[in-house]
TORLO-153221 format. One line per field, with one value per residue (C-alpha): residue in three letters; x, y, z. Coordinates in nm, 3 decimals. Example, Ala and Ser with C-alpha at 12.3 -4.5 7.8 and 13.67 -1.06 7.14 Angstrom:
res <- c(ala,ser);
x <- c(1.230,1.367);
y <- c(-0.450,-0.106);
z <- c(0.780,0.714);
END
This chain:
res <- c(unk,unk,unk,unk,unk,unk,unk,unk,unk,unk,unk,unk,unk,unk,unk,unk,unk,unk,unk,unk,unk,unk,unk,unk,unk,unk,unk,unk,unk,unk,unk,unk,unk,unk,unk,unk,unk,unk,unk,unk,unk,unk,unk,unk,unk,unk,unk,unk,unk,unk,unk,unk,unk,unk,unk,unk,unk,unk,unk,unk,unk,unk,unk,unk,unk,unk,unk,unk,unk,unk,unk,unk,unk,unk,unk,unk,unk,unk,unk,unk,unk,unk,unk,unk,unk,unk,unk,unk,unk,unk,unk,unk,unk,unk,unk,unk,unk,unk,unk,unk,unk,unk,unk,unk,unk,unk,unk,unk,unk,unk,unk,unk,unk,unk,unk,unk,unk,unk,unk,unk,unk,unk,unk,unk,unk,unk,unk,unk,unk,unk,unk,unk,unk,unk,unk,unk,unk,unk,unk,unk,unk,unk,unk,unk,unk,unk,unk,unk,unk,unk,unk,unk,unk,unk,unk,unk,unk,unk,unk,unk,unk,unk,unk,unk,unk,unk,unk,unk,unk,unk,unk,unk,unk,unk,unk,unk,unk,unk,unk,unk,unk,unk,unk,unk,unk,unk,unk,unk,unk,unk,unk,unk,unk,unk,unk,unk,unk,unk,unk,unk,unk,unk,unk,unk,unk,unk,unk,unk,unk,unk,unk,unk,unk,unk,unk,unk,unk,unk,unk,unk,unk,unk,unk,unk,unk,unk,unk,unk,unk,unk,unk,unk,unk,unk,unk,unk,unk,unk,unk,unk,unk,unk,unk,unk,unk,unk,unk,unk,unk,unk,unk,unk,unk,unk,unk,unk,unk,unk,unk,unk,unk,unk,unk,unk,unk,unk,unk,unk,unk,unk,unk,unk,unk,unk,unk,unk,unk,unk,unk,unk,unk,unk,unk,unk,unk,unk,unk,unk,unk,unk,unk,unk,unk,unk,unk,unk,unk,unk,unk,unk,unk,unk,unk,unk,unk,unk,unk,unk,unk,unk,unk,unk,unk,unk,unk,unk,unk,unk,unk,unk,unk,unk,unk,unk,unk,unk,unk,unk,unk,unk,unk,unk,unk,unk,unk,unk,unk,unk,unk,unk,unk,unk,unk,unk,unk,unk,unk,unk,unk,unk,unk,unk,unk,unk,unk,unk,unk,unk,unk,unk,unk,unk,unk,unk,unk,unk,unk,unk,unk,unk,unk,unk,unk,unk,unk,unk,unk,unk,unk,unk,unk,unk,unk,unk,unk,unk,unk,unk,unk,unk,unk,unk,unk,unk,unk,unk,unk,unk,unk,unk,unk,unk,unk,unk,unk,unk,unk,unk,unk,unk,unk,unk,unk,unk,unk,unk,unk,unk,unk,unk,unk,unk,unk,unk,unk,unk,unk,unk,unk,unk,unk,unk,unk,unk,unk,unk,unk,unk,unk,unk,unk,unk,unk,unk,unk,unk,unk,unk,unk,unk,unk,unk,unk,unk,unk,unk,unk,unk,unk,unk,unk,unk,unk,unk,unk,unk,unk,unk,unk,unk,unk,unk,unk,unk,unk,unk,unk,unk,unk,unk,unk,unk,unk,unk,unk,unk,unk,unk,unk,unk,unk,unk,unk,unk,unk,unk,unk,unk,unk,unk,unk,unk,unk,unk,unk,unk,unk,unk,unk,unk,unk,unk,unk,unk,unk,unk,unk,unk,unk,unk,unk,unk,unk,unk,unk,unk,unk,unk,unk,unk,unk,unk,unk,unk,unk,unk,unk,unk,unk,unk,unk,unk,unk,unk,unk,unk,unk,unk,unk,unk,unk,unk,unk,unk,unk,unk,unk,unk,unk,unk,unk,unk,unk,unk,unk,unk,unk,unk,unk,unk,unk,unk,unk,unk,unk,unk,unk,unk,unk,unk,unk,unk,unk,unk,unk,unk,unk,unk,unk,unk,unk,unk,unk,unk,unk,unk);
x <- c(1.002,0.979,0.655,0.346,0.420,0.148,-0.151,-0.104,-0.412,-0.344,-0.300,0.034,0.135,0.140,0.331,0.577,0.623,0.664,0.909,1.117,1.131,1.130,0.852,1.012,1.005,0.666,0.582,0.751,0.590,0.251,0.301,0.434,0.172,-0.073,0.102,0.085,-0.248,-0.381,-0.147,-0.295,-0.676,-0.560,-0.423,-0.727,-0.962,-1.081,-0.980,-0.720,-0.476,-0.478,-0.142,-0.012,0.006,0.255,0.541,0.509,0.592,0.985,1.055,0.820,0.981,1.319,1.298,1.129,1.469,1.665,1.445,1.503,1.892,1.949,1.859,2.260,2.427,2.219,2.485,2.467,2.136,2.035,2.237,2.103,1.747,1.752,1.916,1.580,1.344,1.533,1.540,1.193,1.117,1.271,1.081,0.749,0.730,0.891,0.606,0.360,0.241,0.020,0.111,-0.111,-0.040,0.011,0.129,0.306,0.153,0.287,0.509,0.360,0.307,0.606,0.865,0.739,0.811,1.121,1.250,1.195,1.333,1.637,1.645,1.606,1.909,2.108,2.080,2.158,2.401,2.642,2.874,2.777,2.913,2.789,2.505,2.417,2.566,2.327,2.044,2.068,2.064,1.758,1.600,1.655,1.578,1.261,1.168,1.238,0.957,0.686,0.745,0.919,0.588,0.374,0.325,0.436,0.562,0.216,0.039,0.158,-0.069,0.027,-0.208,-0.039,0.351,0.284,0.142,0.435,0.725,0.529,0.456,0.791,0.932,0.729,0.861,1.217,1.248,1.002,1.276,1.560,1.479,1.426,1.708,1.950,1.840,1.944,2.282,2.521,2.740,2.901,3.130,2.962,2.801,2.729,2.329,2.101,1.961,1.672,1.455,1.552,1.394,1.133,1.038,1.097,0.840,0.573,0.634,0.603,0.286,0.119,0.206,-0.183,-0.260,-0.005,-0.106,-0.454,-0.329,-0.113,-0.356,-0.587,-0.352,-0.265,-0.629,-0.666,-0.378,-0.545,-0.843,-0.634,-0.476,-0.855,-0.897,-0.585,-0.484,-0.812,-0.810,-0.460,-0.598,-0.797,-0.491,-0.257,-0.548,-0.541,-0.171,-0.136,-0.467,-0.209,0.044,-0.150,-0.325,0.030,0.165,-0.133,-0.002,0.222,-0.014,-0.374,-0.633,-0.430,-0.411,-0.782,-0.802,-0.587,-0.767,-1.091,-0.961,-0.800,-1.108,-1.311,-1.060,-1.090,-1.511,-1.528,-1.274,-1.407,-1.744,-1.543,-1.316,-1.574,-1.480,-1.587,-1.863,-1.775,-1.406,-1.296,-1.476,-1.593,-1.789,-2.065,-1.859,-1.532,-1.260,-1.181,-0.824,-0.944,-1.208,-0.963,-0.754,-1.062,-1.086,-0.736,-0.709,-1.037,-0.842,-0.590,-0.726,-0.965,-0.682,-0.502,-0.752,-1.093,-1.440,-1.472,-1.238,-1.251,-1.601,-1.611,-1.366,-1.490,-1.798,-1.602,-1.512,-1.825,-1.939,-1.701,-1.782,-2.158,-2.073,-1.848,-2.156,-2.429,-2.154,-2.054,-2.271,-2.525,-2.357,-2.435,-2.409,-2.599,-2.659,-2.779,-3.132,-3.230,-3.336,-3.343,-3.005,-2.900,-3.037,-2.848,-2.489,-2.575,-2.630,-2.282,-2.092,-2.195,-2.108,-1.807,-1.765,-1.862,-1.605,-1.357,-1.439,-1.491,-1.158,-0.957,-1.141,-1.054,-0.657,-0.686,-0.787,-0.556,-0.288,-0.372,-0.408,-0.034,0.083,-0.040,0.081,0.434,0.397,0.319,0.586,0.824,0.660,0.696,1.086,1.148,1.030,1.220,1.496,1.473,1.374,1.689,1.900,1.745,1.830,2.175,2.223,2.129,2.296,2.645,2.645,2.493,2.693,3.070,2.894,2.752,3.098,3.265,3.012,3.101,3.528,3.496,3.242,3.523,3.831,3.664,3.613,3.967,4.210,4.280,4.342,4.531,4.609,4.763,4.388,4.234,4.514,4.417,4.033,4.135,4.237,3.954,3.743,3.948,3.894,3.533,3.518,3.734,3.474,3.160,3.332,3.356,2.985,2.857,3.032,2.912,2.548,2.605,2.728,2.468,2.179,2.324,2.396,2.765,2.816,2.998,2.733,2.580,2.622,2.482,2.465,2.369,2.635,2.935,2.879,2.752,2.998,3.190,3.298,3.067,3.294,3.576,3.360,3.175,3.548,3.617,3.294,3.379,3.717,3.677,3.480,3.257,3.003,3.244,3.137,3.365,3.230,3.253,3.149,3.091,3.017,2.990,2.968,3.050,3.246,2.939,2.672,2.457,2.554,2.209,2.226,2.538,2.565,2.197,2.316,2.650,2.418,2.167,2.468,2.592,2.275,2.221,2.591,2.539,2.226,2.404,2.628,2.327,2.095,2.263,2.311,2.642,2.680,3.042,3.013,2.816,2.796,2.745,2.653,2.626,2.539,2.387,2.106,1.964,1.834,1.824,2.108,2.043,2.170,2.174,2.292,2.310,2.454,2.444,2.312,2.042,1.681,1.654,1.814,2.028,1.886,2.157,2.361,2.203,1.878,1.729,1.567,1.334,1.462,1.670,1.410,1.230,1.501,1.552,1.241,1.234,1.536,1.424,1.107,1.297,1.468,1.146,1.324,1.179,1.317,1.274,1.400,1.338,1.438,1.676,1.530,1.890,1.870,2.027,1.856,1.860,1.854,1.745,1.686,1.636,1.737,1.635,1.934,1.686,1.540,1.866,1.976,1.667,1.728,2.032);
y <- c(-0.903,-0.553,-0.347,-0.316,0.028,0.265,0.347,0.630,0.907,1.262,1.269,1.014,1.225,1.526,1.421,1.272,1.560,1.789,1.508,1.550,1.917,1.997,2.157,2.519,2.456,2.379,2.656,2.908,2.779,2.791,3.134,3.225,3.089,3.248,3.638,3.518,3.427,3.747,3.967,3.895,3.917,4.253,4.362,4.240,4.403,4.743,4.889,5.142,5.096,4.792,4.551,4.770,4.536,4.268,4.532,4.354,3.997,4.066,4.146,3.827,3.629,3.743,3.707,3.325,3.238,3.420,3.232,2.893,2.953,3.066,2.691,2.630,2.924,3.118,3.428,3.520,3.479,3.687,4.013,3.926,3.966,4.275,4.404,4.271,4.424,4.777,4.755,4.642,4.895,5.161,5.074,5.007,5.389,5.540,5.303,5.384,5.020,4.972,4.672,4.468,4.425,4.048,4.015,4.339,4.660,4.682,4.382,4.059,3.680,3.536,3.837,3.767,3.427,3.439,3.705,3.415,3.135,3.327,3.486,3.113,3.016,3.273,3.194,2.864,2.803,3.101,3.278,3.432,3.780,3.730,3.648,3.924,4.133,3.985,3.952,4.374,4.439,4.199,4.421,4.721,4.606,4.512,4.857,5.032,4.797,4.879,5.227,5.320,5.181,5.417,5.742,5.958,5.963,6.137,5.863,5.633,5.606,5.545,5.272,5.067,5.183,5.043,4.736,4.681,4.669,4.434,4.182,4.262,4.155,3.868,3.718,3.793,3.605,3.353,3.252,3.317,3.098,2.743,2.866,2.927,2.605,2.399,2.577,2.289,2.290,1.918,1.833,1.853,1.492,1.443,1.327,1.535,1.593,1.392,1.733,1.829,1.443,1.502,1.841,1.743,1.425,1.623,1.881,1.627,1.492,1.814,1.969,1.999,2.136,2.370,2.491,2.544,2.714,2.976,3.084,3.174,3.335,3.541,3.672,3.717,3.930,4.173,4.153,4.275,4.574,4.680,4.735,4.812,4.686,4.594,4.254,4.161,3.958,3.737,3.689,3.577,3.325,3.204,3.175,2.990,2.747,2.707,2.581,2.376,2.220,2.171,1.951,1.762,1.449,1.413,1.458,1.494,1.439,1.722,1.902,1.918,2.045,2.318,2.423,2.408,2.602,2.881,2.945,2.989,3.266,3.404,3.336,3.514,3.828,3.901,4.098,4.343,4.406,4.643,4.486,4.682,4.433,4.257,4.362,4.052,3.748,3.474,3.144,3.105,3.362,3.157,3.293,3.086,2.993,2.830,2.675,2.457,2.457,2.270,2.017,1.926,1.835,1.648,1.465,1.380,1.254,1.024,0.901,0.798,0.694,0.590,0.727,0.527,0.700,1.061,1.169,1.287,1.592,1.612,1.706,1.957,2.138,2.157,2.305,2.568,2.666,2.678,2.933,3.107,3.125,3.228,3.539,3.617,3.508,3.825,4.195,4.367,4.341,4.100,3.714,3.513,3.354,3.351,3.008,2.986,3.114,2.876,2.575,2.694,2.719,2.363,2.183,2.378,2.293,1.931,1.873,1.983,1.766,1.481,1.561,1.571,1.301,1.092,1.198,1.050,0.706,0.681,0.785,0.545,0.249,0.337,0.329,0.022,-0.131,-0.014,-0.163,-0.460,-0.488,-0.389,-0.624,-0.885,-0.783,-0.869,-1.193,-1.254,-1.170,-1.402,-1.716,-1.640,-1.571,-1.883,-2.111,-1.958,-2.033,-2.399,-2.485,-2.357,-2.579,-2.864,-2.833,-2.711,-2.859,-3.143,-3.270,-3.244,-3.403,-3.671,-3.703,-3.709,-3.978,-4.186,-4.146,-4.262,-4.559,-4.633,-4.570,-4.825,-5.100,-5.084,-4.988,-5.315,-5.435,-5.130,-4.888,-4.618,-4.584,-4.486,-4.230,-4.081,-4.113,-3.910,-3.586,-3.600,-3.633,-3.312,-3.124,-3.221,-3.083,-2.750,-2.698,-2.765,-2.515,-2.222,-2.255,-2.252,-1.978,-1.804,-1.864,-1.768,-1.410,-1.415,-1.448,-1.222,-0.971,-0.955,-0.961,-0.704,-0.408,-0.519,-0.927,-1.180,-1.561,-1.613,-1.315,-1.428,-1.783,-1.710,-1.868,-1.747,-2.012,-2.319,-2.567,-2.503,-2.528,-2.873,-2.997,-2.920,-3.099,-3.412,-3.409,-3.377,-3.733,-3.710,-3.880,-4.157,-4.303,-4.220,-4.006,-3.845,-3.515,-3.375,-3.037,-2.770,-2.408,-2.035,-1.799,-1.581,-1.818,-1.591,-1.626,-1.697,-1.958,-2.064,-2.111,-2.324,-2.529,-2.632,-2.664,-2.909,-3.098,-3.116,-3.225,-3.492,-3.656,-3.608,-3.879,-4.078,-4.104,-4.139,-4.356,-4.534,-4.882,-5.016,-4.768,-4.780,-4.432,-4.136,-3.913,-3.565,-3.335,-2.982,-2.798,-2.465,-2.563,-2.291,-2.049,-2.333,-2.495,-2.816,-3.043,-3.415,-3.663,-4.061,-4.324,-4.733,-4.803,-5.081,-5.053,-5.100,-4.808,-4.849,-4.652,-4.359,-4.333,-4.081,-4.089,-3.897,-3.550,-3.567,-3.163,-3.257,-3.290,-3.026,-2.776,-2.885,-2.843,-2.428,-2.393,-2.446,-2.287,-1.975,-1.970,-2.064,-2.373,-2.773,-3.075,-3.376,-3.716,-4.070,-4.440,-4.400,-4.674,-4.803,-4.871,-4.597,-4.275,-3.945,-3.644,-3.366,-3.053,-2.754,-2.368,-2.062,-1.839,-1.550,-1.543,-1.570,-1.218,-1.071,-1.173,-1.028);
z <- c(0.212,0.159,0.286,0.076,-0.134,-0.028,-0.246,-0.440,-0.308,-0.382,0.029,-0.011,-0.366,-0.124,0.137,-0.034,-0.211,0.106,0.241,-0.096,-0.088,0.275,0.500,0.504,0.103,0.084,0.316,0.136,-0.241,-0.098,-0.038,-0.371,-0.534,-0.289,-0.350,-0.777,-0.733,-0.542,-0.728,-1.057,-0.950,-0.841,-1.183,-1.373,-1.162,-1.240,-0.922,-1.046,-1.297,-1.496,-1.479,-1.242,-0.969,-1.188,-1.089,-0.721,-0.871,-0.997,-0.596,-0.442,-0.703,-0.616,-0.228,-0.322,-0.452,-0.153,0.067,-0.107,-0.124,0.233,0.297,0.139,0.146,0.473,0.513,0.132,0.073,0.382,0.231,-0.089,0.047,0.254,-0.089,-0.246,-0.017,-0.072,-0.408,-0.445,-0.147,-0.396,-0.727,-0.542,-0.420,-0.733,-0.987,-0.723,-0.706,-0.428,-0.219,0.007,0.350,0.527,0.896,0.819,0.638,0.291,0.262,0.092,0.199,0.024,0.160,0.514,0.510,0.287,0.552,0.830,0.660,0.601,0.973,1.100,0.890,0.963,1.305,1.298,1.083,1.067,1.293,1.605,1.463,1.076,1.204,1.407,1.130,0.854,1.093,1.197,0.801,0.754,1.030,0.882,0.560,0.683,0.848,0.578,0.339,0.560,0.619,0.259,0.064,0.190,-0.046,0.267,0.660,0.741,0.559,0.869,1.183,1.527,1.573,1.229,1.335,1.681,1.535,1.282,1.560,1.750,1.483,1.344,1.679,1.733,1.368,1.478,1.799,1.642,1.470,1.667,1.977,1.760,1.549,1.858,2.011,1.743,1.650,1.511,1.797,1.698,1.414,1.021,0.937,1.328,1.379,1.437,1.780,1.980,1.948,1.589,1.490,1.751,1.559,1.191,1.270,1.381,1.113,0.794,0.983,1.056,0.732,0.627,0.944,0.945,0.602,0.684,1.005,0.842,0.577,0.832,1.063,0.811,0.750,1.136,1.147,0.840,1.086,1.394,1.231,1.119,1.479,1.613,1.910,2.021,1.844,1.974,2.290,2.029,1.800,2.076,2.164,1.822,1.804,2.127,1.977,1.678,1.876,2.097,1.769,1.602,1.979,2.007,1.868,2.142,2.376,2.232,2.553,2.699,2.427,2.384,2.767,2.662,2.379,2.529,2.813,2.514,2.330,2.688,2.774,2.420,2.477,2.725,2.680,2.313,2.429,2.606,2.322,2.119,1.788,1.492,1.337,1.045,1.065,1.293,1.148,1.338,1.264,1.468,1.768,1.709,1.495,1.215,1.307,1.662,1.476,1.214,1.569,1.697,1.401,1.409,1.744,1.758,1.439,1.630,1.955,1.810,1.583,1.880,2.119,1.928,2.006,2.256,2.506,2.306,2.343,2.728,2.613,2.327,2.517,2.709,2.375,2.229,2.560,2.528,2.154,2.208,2.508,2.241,1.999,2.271,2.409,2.055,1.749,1.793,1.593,1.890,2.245,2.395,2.430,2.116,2.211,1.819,1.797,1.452,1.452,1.748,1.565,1.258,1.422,1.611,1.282,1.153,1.442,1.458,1.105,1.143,1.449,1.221,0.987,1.222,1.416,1.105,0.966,1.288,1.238,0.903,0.984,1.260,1.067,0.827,1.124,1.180,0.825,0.809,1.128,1.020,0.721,0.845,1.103,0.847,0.615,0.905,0.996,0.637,0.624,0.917,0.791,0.448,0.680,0.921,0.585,0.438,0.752,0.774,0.409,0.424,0.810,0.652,0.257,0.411,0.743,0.716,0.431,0.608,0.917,0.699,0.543,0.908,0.975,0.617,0.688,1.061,0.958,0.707,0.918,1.241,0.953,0.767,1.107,1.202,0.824,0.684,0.957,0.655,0.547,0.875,0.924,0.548,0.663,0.977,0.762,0.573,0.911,0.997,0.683,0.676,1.065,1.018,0.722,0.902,1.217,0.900,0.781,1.121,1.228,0.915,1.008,1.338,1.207,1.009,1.212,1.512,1.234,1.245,0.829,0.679,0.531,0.213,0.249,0.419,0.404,0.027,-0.076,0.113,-0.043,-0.345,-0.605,-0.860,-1.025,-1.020,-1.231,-0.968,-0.657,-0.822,-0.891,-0.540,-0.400,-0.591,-0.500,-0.123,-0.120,0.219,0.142,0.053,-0.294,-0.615,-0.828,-1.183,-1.338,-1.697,-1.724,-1.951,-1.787,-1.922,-1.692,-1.616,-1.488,-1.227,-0.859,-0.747,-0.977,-0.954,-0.562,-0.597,-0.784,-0.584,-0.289,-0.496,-0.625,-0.257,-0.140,-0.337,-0.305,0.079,0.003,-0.232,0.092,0.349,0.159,-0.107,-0.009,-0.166,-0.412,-0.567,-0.779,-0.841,-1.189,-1.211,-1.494,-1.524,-1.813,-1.955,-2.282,-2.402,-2.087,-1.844,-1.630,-1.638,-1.310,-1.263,-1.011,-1.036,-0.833,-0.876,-0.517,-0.491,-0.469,-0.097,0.130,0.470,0.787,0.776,1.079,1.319,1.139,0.865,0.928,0.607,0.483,0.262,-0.104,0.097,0.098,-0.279,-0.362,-0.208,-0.359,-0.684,-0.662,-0.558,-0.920,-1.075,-1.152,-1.164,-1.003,-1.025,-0.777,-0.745,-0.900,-1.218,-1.469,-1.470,-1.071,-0.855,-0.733,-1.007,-0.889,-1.176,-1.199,-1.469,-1.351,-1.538,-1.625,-1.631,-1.287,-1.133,-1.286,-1.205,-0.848,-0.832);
END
């Protein structure tokens, strides 16, 4: 039985959609949407020239679709975006649109992270030497949108050059090293590696995290180049918080050590930094981006672990951001002994610890809501399985053994009188034997495994053609009583159905066999009225039943009984008014296609 579906939040909405579109797709549409969003609040304002700033959508928009093609074709759509970024480069300075600056001056959101997806790529998919080739022309590309969009050469500090080739080098080997590591080296169609799974797991469960992360990396970095490279230490504190964050479901009690011991380093080295105040924000003397840092991996390690075993480092963390808040929370230098204010960034943090701690129980019950339901779903799909397996042991089985049982009872009675019988009986023994070797074996295949892809035990004897198999049932005698058929079936009778009802028919002649005391024939029919096929099975034996040789098991109406409950079917068994035993039973046509 398949696995309950999962409910449908906006949470599960989300991440399916990520899953179906890819993280790096995702990544890249947030962007866009972020640049259309902030490029048309600066077009309506009335700072400058109205509409102006819509001239800067034509080139995001452009390297958006570079960025989402270099995912198929990585070579060509690299070229084609370091054309886009001259181009746009080129109409930006002769429109005189004024561009916003991201993680580098000048260039937008969506071409910075566009020009990584495609350097990533690149990388890892092309040639060593077109790579380098398209790679050196993204480069250059790149250098000439942050220093062509300014009006002039002069117009370019030291400070902001100097910060440009660093971040610009940091988002090139970014890239380069995962990129390089993951090269396809094997043969097209060959698995992926152990890390590339590892990585793509933690990537579709991180997503929000890694959203939340980016956005406010992206405002630290506008914070660092408002003090040049005085806010750099704090940045690479927040980028190594984002990693650390992003990891910590492999290893989250660690992970929590680590980011504790981050934010003291960054505590502790940010009063020395002489910060222009108000141009690096901070919450509470914590910048923003180790503070969601904070949350996530608090998230995460009560997730895994439960408050229970959490709180003692999550002790140690809150230590460490009220140190942060004492060194840092006051505009000037100096140690925060405001009370008031104190008290106020106390209540702040703790709700937030709340939040975050709350969050991880609820994802943690959820965990195990799911693992129990999966675990039930399999629990489920055994007993179906073993129920199935059962049935089919004692329908198939069962019946050539009884039949071997009937034609050797027979052959010890009539070999002294009419030796030519017993020899006959003896085939049918071995027919009946060879048969009951073939459906064992196919159980055994099937529950080790072994059956071709796509079948299994109720597709490899699902029947085709019932009237043949029925005539072939009859015809075979084991269960030793003469017997006669009518039946009335079309060509296209369901398979479900159809192999069912052979094994109900089987069933019951195997009894008529067992329990039938001196019964000298059996009828059969089998016929389709209306959307029902309609079964029955009659023999003349006498009221009182013989013990069966080698004892009864008692499965046999049982297995009947699931059988026909599986079709939504009814059955019926007991005393014919005519004497005898009947055997009936009605089959909807219906539920057998819809099984199917």
């Amino acid at each position: 039985m398949p696995a309950a579906p999962l409910p449908k939040t906006l949470y599960n909405r989300a991440a399916a959609l990520v899953r179906r579109i890819g993280v790096p797709s995702a990544i890249l549409y947030a962007a866009l949407l972020f640049d259309v969003i902030y490029t048309t609040q600066a077009a309506l304002d009335r700072l400058g020239p109205r509409l102006v700033d819509f001239g800067l959508l034509p080139g995001i928009f452009a390297m958006a679709a570079c960025g989402l093609w270099a995912q198929k074709r990585a070579a060509v759509a690299g070229v084609a975006g370091g054309g886009v970024l001259i181009v746009s480069t080129l109409f930006i300075h002769a429109s005189r649109i004024p561009p916003y600056s991201s993680v580098l001056p000048k260039v937008t959101i969506t071409e910075v992270v566009a020009g990584v997806l495609m350097v990533y790529f690149v990388a890892r998919r092309a040639r060593a030497g077109v790579a380098f080739c398209v790679i050196s022309f993204l480069v250059v590309a790149g250098l000439v949108a942050v220093f062509g969009r300014y009006g002039s050469v002069a117009d370019v500090d030291s400070g902001t050059g100097f910060q440009a080739l660093l971040f610009g080098l940091l988002l090139l080997v970014g890239p380069l090293v995962p990129a390089i590591a993951a090269r396809d080296r094997s043969p097209r169609g060959a698995p992926r590696t152990r890390l590339l799974r590892r990585v793509n797991e933690l990537a579709m469960g991180q997503w929000p995290l890694m959203g939340l992360l980016a956005f406010a990396l992206l405002f630290e970095f506008g914070y660092t180049y408002s003090n040049t490279v005085r806010g750099f230490p704090i940045l690479f504190c927040s980028i190594v918080a984002s990693v650390i964050a992003v990891l910590s479901p492999r290893r989250p009690a660690d992970a929590l050590l680590g980011l504790a011991g981050i934010m003291l380093v960054s505590a502790v080295v940010t009063p020395f930094l002489d910060l222009r105040a108000g141009d690096y924000q901070m919450t509470g003397g914590v910048p923003v981006v180790q503070v969601i840092a904070g949350m996530g991996v608090v998230v995460n390690l009560t997730r895994a672990r439960g408050l229970s075993q959490s709180w003692p480092r999550i002790g140690v963390l809150s230590a460490v951001v009220a140190l942060a808040a004492i060194l840092n929370s006051y505009r000037s230098r100096g140690l925060q002994t405001d009370p008031q204010v104190l008290s106020v960034l106390a209540f702040a943090a703790t709700m937030m610890l709340g939040i975050s701690v709350a969050i991880g129980l609820m994802l943690r019950s959820r965990d195990a809501e799911r693992v129990t339901a999966v675990q039930s779903a399999v629990s489920d799909a055994q007993t179906a399985e073993r129920m199935a397996l059962a049935r089919e042991l004692h329908d198939v089985v069962a019946h050539h053994v009884t039949g071997i049982v009937v034609q050797a009872q027979a052959a010890r009675m009539m070999a002294e009188r009419n030796p030519q019988i017993a020899v006959e009986a003896m085939g049918r023994i071995e027919n009946a034997g060879v048969e009951a070797l073939a459906a064992m074996r196919r159980l055994v295949r099937s529950m080790r495994g072994d059956a071709p892809a796509g079948s299994s035990e109720f597709s490899e004897q699902a029947t085709t053609d019932l009237g043949a198999d029925l005539r072939k049932l009859v015809e075979g005698a084991n269960h030793g009583v003469a017997t006669s058929m009518h039946l009335d079936l079309p060509p296209d009778l369901p398979h479900e159905v159809g192999r069912s009802a052979l094994r109900l028919v089987q069933e019951s002649l195997t009894n008529v066999g067992k329990h039938a005391a001196e019964a000298t024939e059996a009828f059969v029919l089998a016929e389709v009225a209306g959307d029902q096929l309609h079964l029955r099975v009659t023999d003349n034996g006498r009221g009182t039943t013989r013990r069966p040789a080698g004892g009864s098991g008692g499965y046999g109406l049982v297995g009947m009984r699931e059988r026909v409950a599986l079709l939504k079917g009814r059955l019926s068994a007991g005393r014919d008014p005519d004497g005898g035993w009947r055997v009936e039973a009605w089959l909807p046509l219906a539920a057998g296609e819809g099984d199917e």
